[in-house]
Backbone as ProteinMPNN parsed JSONL, in Angstrom:
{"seq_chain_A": "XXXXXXXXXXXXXXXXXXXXXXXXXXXXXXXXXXXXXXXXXXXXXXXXXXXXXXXXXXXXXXXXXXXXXXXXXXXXXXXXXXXXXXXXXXXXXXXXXXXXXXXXXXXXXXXXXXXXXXXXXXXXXXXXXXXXXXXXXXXXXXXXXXXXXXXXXXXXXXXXXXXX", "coords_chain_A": {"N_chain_A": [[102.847, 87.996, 88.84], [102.636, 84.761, 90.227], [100.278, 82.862, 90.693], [97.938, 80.027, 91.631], [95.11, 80.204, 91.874], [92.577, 81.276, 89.839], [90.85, 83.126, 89.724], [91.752, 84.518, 92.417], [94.426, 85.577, 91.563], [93.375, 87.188, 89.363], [91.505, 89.084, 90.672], [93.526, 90.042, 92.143], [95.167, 91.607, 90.546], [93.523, 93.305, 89.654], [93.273, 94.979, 91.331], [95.473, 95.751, 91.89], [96.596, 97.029, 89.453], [94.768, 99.301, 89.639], [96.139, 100.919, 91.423], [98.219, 101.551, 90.13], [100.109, 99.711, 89.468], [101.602, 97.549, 86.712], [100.515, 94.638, 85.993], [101.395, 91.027, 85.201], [100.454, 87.765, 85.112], [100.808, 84.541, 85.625], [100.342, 81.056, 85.919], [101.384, 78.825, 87.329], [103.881, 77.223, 88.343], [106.425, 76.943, 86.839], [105.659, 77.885, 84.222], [105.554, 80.216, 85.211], [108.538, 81.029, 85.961], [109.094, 81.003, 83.249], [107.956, 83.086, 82.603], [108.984, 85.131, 83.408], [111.597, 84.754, 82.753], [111.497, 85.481, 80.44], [110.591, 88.245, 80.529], [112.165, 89.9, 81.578], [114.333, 89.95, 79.848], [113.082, 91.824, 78.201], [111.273, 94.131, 79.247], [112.846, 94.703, 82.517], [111.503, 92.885, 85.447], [110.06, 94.036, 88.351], [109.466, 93.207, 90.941], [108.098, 90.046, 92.217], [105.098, 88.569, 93.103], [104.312, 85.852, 94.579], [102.535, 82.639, 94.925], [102.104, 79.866, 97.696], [101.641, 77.734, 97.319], [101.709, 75.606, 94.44], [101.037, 74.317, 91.021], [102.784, 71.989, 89.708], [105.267, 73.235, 90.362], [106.479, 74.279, 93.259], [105.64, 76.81, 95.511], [107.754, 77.64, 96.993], [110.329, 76.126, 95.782], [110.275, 77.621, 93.556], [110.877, 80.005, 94.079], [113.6, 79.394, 95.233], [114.725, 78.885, 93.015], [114.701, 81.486, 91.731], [116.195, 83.027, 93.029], [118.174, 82.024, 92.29], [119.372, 83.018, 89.776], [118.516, 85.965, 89.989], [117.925, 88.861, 91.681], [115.245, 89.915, 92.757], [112.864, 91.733, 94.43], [110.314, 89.356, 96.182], [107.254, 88.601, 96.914], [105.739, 86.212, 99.183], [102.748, 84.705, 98.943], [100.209, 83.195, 100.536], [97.885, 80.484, 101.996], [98.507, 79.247, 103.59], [99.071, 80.176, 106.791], [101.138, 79.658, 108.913], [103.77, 79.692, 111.594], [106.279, 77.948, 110.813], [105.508, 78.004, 107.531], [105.816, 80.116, 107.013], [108.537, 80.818, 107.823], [109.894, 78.724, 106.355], [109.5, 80.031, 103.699], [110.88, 82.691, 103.941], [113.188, 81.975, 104.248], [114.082, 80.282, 101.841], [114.353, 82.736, 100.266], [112.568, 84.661, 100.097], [111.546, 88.074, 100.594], [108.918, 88.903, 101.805], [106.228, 87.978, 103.278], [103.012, 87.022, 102.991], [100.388, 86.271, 104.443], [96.695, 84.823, 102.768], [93.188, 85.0, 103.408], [94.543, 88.271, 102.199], [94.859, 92.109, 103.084], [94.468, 94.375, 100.08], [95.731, 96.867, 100.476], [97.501, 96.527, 101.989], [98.842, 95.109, 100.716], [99.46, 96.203, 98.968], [101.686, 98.133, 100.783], [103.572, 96.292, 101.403], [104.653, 96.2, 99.104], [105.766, 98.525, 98.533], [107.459, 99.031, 100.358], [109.145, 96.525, 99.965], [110.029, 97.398, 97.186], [111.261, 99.957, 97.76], [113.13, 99.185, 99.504], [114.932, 97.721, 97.789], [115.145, 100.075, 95.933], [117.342, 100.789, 96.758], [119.582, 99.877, 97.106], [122.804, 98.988, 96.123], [124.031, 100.184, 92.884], [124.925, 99.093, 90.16], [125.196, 100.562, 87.871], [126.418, 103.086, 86.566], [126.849, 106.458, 88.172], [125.036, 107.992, 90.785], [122.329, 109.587, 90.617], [121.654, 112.858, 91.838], [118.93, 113.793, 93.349], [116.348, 115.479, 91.618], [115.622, 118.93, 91.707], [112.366, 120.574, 90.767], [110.148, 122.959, 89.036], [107.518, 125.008, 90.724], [107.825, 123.777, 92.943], [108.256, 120.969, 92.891], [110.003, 117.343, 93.4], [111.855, 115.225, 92.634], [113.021, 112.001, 93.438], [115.04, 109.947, 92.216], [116.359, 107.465, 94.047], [114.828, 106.937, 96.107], [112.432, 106.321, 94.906], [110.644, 108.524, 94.753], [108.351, 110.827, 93.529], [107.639, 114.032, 94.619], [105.133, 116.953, 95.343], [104.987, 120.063, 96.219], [105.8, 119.11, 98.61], [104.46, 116.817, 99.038], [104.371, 113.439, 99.369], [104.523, 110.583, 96.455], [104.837, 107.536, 96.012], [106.322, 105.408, 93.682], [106.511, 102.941, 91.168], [109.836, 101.113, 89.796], [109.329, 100.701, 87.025], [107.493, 103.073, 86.473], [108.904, 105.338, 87.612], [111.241, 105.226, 85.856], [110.241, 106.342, 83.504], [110.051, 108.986, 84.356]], "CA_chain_A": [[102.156, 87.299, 89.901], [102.282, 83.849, 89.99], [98.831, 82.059, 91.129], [97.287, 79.461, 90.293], [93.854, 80.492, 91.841], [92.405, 82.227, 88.84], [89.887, 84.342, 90.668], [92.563, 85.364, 93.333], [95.032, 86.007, 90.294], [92.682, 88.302, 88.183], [91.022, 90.274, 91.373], [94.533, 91.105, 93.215], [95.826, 91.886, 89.357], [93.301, 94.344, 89.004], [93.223, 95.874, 92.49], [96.728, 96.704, 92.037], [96.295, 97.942, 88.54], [94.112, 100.486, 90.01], [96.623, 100.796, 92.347], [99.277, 102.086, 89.484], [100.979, 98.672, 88.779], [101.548, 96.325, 85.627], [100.732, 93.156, 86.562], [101.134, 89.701, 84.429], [100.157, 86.615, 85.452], [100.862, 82.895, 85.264], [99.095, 80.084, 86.659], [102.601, 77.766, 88.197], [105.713, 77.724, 88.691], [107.106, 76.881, 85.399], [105.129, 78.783, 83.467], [106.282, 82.026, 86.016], [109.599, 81.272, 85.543], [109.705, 80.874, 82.247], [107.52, 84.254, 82.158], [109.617, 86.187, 84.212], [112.747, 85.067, 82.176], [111.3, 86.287, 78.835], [110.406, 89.652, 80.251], [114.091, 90.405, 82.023], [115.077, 90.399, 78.267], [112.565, 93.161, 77.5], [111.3, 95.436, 80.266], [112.804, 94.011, 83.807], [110.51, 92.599, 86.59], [110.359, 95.138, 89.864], [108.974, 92.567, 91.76], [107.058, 89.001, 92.183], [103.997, 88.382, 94.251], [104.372, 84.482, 94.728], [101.837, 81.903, 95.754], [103.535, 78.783, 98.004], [101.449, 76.308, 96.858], [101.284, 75.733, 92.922], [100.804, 72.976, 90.788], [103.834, 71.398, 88.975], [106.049, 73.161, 91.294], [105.423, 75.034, 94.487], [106.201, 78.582, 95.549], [109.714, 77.522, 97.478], [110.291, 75.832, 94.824], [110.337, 78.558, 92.735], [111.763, 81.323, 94.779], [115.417, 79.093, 95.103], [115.299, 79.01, 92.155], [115.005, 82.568, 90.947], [117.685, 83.303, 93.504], [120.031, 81.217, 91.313], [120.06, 84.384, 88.866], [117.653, 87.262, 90.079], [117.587, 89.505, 93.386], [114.022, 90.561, 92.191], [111.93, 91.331, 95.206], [109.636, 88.503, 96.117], [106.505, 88.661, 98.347], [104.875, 85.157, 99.082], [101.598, 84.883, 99.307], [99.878, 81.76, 100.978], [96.674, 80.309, 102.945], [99.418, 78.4, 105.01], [100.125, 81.588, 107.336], [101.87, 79.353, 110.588], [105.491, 80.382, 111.481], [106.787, 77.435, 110.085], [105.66, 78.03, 106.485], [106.893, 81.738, 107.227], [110.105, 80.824, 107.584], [110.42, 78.197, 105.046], [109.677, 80.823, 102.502], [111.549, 83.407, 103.881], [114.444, 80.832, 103.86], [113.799, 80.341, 100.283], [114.635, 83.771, 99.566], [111.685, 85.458, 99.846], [111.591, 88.715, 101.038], [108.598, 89.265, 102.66], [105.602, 86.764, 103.365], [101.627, 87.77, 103.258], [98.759, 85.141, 104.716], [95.665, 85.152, 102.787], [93.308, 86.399, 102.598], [94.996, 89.59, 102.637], [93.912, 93.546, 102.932], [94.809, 95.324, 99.119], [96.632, 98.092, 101.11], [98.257, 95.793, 103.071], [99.524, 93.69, 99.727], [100.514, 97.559, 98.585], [102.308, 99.012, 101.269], [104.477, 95.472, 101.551], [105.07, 96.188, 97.918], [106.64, 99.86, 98.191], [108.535, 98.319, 101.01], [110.23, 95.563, 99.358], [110.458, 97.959, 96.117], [112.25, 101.348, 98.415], [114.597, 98.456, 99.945], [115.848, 97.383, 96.368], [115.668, 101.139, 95.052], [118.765, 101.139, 97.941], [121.003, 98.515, 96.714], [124.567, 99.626, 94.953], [124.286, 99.779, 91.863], [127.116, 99.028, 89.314], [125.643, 100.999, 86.242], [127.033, 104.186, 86.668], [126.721, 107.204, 89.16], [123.973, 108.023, 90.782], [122.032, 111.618, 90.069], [120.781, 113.753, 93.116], [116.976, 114.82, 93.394], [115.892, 116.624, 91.082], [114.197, 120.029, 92.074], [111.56, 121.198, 89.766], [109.36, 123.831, 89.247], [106.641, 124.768, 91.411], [108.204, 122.608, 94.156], [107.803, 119.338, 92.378], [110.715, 116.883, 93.372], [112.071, 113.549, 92.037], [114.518, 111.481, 93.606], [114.762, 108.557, 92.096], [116.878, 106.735, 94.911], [113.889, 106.724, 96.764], [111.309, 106.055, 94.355], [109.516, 109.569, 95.256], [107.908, 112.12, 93.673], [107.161, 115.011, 95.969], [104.819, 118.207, 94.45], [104.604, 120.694, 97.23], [106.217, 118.051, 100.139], [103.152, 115.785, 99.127], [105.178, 112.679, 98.208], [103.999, 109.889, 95.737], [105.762, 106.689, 95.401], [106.336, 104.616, 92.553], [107.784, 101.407, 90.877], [110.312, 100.909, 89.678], [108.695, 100.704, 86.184], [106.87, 104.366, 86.872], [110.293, 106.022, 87.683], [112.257, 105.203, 84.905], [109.412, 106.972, 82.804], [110.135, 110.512, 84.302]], "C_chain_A": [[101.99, 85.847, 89.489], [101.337, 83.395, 91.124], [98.11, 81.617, 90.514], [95.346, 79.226, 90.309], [93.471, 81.41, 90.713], [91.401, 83.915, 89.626], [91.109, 85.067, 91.953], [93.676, 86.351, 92.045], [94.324, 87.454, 89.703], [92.3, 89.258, 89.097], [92.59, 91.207, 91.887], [95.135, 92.003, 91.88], [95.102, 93.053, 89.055], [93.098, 95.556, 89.927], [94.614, 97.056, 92.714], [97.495, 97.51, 90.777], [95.952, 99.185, 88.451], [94.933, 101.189, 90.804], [98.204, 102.398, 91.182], [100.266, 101.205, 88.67], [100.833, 98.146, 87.747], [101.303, 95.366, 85.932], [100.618, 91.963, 85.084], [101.341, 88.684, 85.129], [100.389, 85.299, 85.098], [100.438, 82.449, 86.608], [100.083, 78.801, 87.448], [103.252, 77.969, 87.809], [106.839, 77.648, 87.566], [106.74, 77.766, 84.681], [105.398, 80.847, 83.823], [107.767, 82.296, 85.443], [110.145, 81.382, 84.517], [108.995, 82.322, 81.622], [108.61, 85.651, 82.703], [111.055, 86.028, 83.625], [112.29, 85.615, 80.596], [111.097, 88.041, 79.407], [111.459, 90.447, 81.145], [114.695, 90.319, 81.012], [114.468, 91.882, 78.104], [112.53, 94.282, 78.631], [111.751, 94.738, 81.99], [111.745, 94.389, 84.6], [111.094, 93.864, 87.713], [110.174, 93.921, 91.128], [107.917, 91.286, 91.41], [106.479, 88.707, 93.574], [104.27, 86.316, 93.589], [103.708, 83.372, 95.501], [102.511, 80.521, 96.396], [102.977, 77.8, 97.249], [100.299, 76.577, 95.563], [101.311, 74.249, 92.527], [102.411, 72.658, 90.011], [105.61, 72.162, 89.517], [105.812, 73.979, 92.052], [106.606, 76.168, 94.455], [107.865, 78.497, 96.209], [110.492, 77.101, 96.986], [111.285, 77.122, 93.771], [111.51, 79.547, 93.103], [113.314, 80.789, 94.685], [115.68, 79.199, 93.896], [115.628, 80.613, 90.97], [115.901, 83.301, 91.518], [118.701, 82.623, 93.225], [120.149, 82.571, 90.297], [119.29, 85.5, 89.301], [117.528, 87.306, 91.809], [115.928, 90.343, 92.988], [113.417, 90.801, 93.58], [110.899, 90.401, 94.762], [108.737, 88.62, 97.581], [105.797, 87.198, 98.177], [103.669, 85.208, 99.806], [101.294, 82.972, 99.85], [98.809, 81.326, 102.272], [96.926, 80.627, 104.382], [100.059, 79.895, 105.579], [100.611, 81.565, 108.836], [103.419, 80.104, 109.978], [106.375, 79.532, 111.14], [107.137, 77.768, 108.497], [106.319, 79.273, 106.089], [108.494, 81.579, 106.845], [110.441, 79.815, 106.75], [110.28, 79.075, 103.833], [110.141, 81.688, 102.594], [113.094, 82.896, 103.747], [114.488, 80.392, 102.675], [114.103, 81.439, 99.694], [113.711, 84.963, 99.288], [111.419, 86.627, 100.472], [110.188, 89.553, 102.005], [107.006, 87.981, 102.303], [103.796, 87.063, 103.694], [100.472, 86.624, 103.484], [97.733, 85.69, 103.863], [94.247, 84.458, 103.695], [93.807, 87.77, 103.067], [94.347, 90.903, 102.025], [94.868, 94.131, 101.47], [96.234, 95.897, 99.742], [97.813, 97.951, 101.765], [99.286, 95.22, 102.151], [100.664, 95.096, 98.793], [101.742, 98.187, 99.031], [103.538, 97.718, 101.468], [105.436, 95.812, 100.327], [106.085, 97.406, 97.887], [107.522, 99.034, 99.447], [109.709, 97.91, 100.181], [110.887, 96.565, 98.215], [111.657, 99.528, 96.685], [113.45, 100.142, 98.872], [115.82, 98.032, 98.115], [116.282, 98.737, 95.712], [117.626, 101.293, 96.07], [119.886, 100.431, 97.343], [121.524, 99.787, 96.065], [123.629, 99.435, 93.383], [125.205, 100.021, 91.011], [126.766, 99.506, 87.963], [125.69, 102.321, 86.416], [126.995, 105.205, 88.107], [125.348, 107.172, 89.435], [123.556, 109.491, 90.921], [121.378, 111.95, 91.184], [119.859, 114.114, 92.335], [117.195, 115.732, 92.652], [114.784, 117.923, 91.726], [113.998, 120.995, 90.919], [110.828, 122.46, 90.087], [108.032, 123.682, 89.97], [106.77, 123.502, 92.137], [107.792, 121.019, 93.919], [109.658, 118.711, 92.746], [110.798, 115.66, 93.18], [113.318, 113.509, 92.89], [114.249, 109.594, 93.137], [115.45, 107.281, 92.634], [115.719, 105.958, 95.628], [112.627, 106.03, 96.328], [110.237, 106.43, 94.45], [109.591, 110.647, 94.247], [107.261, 112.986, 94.618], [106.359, 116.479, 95.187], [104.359, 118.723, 95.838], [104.228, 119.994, 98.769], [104.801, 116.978, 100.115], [103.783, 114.856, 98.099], [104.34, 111.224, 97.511], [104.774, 109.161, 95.336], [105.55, 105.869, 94.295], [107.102, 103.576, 92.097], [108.88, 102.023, 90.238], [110.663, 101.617, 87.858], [108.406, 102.47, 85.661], [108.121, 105.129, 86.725], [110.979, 106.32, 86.388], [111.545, 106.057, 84.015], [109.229, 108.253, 83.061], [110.458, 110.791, 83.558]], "O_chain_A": [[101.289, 85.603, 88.507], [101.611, 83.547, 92.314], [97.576, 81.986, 89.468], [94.577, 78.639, 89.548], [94.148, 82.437, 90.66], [91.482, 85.127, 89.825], [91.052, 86.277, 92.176], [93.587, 87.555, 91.803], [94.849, 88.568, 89.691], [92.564, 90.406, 88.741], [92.773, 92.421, 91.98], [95.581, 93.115, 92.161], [95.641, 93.897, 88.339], [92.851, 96.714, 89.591], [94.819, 98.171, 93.193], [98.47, 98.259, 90.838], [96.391, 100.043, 87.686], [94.492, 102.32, 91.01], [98.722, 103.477, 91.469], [100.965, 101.524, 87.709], [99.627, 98.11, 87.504], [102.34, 94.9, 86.406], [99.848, 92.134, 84.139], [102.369, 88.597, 85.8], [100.018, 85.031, 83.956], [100.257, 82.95, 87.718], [99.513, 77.918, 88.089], [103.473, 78.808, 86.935], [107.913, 78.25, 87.542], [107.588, 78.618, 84.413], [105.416, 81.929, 83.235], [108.167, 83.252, 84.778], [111.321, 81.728, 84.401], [109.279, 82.728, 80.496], [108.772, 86.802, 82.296], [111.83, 86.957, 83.852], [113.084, 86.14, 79.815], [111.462, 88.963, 78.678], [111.381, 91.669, 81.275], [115.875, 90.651, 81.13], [115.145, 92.894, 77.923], [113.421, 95.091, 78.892], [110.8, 94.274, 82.62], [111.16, 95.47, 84.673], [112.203, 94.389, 87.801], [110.858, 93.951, 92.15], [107.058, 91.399, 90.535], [107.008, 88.622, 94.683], [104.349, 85.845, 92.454], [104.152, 83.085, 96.613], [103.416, 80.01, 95.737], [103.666, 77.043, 96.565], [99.193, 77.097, 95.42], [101.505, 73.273, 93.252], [103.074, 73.693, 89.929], [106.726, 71.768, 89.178], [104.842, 74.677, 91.756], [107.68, 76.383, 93.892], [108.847, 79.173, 95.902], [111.62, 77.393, 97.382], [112.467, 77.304, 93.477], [112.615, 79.767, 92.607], [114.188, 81.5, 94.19], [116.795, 79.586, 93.544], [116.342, 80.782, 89.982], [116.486, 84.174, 90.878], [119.824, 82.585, 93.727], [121.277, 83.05, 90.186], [119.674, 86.382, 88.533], [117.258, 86.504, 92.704], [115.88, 91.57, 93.082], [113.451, 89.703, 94.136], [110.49, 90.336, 93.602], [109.118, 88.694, 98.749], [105.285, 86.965, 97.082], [103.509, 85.618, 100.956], [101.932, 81.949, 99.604], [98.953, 81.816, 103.392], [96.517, 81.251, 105.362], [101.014, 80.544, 105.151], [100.644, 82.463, 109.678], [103.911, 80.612, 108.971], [107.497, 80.03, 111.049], [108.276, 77.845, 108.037], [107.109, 79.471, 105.166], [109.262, 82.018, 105.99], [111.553, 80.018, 106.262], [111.024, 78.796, 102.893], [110.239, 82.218, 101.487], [113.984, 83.504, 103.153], [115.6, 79.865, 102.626], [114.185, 81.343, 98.47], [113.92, 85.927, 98.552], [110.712, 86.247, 101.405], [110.37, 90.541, 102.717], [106.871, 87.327, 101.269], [103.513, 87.334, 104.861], [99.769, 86.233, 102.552], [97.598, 86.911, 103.936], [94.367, 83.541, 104.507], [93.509, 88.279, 104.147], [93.643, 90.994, 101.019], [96.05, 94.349, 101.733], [97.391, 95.518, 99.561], [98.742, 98.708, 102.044], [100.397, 94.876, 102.555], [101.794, 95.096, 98.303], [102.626, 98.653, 98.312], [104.631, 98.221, 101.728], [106.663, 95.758, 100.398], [107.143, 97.293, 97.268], [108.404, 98.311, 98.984], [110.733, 98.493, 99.824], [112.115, 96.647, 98.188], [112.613, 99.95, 96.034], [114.618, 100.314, 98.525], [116.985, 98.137, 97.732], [117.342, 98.839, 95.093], [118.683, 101.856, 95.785], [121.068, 100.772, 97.295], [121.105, 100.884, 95.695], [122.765, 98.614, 93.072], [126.081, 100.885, 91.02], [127.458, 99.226, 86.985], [124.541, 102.763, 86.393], [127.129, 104.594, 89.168], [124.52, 106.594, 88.732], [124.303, 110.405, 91.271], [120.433, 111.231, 91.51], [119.812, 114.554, 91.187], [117.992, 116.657, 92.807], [113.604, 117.851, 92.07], [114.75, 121.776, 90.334], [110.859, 122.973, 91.206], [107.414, 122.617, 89.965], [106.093, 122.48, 92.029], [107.195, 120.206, 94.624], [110.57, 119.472, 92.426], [109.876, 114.918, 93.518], [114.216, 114.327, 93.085], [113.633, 108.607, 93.54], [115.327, 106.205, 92.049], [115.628, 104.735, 95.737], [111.905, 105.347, 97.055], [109.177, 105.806, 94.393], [110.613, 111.306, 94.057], [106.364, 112.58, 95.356], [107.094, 117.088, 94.41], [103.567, 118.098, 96.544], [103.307, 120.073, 99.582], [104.285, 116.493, 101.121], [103.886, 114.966, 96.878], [103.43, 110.816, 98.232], [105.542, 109.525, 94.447], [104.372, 105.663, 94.005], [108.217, 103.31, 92.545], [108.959, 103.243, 90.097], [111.509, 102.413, 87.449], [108.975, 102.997, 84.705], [108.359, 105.573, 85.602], [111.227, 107.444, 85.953], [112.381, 106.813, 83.519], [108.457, 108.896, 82.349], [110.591, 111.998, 83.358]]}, "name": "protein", "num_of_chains": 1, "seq": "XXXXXXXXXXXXXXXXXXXXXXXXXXXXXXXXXXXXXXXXXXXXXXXXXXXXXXXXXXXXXXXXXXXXXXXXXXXXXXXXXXXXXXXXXXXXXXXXXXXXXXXXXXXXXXXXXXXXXXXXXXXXXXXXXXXXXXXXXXXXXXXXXXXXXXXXXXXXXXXXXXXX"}
């Protein structure tokens, strides 16, 4: 999450902690990008929550530029919520666009969004494995980014998944 409100930063960070997510934080746009390329060495990003307006460079800013090497989902966050600034940051690359202040649930359910559209993409490292069906009607598919235990399904990152 880059934001460089600290108090917005630390509450949405821990709302969506509770939530199930990892979150790490930086405070602008340099400091994101240069966080988000150290940890695509170690554990890859699922997704960035992105504020438009940062200090030393701003959120559209940013976003072109992490679509010079990364299809990461990107949700932008931002006060500015006319249909101008909309579409300058969805024109930036950003995949989906949230006015604050915004509802938790609301900042969640954008999130499995953007994150089920990316579980979709091709991917070019090998085959891909059909759903698993478990015992006592537990199912994984990890196309989807669902567990299911007795048709009661439970989505997850990206992150979460890989850890079945």
């Amino acid at each position: 999450m880059i934001e460089d409100d600290a108090v917005i930063r630390e509450a949405t960070g821990i709302g969506l902690e509770r939530l199930g997510y990892h979150v790490l934080g930086a405070e602008d746009g340099l400091e994101g990008l240069e966080l988000f390329r150290r940890l695509q060495q170690e554990d890859p990003v699922d997704a960035v929550l992105l504020d438009v307006m940062l200090p030393t460079m701003n959120g559209t800013q940013v976003c072109r530029q992490l679509r010079g090497f990364s299809d990461v989902p990107v949700i932008m966050l931002s006060a500015r919520g006319d249909g101008l600034d909309m579409v300058t940051g969805l024109d930036a690359g950003a995949d989906d666009y949230l006015a604050k202040p915004f509802d938790l649930q609301v900042l969640d359910a954008r999130l499995r969004a953007v994150l089920r559209r990316t579980a979709m993409r091709p991917f070019d490292d090998g085959p891909r494995e059909d759903p698993v069906r478990g015992p006592e009607r537990l199912d994984i598919d990890p196309h989807r980014l669902v567990v299911a235990l007795d048709e009661r399904e439970i989505h997850l990152t990206p992150t979460e998944m890989r850890s079945c």
